[in-house]
N, C-alpha and C positions, 0 to 999 in steps of 0.2 A: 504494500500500500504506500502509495505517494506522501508526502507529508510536506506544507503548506512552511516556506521559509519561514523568518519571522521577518525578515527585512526584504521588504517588496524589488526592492533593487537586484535580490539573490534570484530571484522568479525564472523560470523560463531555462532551456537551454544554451548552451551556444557557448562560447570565451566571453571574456569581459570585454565591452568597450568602454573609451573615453568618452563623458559628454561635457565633463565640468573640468577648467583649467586650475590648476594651484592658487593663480590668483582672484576666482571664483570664488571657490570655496574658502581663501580664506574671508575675503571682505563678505560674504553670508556670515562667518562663525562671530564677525566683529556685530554685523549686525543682530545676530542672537543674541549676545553677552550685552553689549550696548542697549537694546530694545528692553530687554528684560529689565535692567538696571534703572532704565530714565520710568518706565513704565511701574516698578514697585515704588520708588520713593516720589512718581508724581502723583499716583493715583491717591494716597493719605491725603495729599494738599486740596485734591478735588474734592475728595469726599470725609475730610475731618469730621464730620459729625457723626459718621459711622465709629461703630467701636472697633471694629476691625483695623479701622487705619491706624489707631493708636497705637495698636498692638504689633503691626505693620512698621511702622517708624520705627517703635523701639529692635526690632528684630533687624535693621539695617544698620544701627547703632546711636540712635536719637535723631533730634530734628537737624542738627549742626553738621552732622553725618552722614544725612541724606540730603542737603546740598549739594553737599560735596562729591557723594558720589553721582548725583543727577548732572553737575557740571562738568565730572568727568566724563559720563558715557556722551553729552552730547557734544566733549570734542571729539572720541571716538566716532560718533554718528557724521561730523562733518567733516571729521578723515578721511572715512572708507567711501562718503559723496564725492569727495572731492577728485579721490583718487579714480573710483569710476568712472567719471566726466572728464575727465584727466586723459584717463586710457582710451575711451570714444576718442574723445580729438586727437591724440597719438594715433590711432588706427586708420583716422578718415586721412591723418597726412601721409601714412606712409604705405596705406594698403593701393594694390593694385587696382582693385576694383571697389572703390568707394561705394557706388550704389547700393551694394551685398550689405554693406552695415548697416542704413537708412531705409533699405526697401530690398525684399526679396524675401526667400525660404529663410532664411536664418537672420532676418532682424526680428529686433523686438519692436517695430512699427506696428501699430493695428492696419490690415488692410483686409478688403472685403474677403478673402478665404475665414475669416477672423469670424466673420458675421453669418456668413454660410455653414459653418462648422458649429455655431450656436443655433441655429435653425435646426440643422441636421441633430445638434442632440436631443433637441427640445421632442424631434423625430423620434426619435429611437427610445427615445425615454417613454415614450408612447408608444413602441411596438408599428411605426410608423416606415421606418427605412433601417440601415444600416449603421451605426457607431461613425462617426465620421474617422477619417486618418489624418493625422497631427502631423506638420513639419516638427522643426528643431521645438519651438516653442509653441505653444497652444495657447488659443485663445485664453482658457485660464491662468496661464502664466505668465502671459502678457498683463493681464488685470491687474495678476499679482504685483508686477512689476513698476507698473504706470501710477498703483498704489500707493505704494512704496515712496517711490521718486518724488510724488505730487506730498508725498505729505511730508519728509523732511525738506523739502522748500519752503512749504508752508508753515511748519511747525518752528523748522530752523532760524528761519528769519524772525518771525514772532518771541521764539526765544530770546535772540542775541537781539531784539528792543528791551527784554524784559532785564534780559542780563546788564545790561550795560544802559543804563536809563540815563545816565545824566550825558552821553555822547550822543546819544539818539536825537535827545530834547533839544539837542542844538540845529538839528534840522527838520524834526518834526512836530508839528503841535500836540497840546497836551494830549485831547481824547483818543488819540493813534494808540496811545498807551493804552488803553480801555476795549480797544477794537482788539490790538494787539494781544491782551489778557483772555479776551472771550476766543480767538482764533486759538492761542495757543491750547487753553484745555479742552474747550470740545473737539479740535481735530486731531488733539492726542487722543481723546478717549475714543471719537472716530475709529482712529489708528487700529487702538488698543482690540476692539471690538470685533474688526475685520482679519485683524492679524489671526487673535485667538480663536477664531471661528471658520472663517470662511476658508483663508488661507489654510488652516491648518487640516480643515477635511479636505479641501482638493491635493494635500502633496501626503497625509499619513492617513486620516481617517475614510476615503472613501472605500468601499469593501476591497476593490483590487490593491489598494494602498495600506492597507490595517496588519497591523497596528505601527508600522514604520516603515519610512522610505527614506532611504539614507544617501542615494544618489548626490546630494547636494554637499556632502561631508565626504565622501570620499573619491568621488568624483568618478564614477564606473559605476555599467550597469552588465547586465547579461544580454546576450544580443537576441532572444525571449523578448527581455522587459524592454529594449529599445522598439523591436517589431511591433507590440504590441502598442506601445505607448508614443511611439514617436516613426513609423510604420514610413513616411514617405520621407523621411532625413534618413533611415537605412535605408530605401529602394537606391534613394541617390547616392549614398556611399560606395553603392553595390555598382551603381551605372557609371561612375564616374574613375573607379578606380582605386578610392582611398580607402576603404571599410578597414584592408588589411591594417593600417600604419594606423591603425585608432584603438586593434588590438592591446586591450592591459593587461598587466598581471591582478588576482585578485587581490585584493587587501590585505594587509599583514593585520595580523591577530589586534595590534595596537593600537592600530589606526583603526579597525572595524569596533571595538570596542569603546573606544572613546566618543566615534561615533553612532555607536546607539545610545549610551550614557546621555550625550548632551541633549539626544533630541526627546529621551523620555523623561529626563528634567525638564525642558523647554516645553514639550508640552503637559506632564502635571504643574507647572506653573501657571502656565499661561490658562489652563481649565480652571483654576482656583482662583484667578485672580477675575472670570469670566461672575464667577460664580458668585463671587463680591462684590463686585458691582450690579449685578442685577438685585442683589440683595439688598444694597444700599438702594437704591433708584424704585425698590417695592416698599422700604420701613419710611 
């Protein structure tokens, strides 16, 4: 009898391939640790009149302490931005074919395959047609993505008025600060919201996904779980020549352990922290 991996990435037959670079996966592990971090000692400040967050505070190391580390994760947060956006423009100067990055199978642009592929689930979900087939990224991951990006701009910026109020006030008037305040926590709690929920069932909890999917930590999948999940970026690898040179070895013991570790932390956090909030927002 077959027996059902535990990491959705193990699935399937075949060799491992490559989908995620070193410097992927790390700037994701910055934004898990960072996320999580601004995310525990903001959420007390939103909802102080819960008793939770009190309890909350002191478990980070009091109010002085969660400053602190809230200030540190959002220079981490505008690290790993900065550097992303950093590497897009390294890429569009030096790559051969610029459009591929902005438009094609493998950007992360929305374009109508995007909108078609949401049609066709809504399909299938209904017993209606067939499962669509995913390029590199899916219209889900793009969401994820677009998410992501729009909201430490928008968060980031809002912060760094809040942080530094008396250089701001020199070119902004007062009630920006006000606007600034109400953007910064409901589109962190936005954030908070979408991450721990939405995100988190389309890459671990959807049944083909349960209870983890580690691809984004270790950077390899099975070339099963690439067919299945990303079915017209292997046709192309196949048509074009390169599938072999994408060939990995699997995981070493250390790296496959760490990363199941962090993402079953990452997500009983992130459930608990769901679960407090709705808690607070019902008393």
């Amino acid at each position: 009898m077959s027996t059902r991996p535990m990491n959705a990435a193990d699935r399937g037959a075949g060799p491992y391939l490559w989908r995620f670079s070193p410097l992927n996966r790390t700037l994701h592990a910055l934004v898990i640790v960072s996320f999580l971090g601004l995310v525990m000692t903001g959420l007390p400040l939103k909802f102080a009149y819960a008793p939770w967050a009190h309890a909350l505070v002191g478990l980070v190391g009091g109010v002085e302490t969660a400053g602190i580390i809230h200030r540190i994760c959002a220079v981490i947060t505008f690290g790993y931005f900065l550097t992303h956006v950093g590497n897009l423009i390294y890429r569009l100067i030096t790559s051969p074919n610029r459009k591929a990055i902005v438009w094609g199978p493998t950007s992360m642009t929305p374009q109508l395959k995007d909108l078609q592929d949401i049609v066709a689930m809504f399909k299938w979900f209904l017993g209606k047609g067939p499962r669509p087939r995913f390029e590199r990224y899916s219209y889900m991951e793009k969401f994820d993505y677009w998410a992501v990006f729009w909201g430490v701009a928008i968060i980031g910026t809002s912060g760094l008025m809040l942080w530094f109020p008396a250089f701001f006030a020199k070119l902004l008037p007062g009630w920006a600060f006000n606007i600034a305040t109400i953007i910064h926590s409901d589109e962190a709690l936005l954030a908070t919201a979408f991450i721990f929920t939405i995100h988190f069932f389309n890459v671990h909890f959807r049944p083909e996904k349960f209870p983890i999917d580690t691809v984004i930590f270790t950077g390899r999948a099975t070339t099963g779980y690439m067919k299945e999940e990303h079915e017209l970026e292997y046709d192309r690898a196949v048509a074009d020549g390169t599938l072999q040179a994408r060939v990995a070895p699997p995981a070493s013991r250390a790296a496959y352990l760490w990363s199941v570790v962090l993402g079953f932390i990452s997500a009983t956090i992130g459930i608990i922290l769901v679960i407090l909030v709705i808690w607070a927002l019902l008393h």
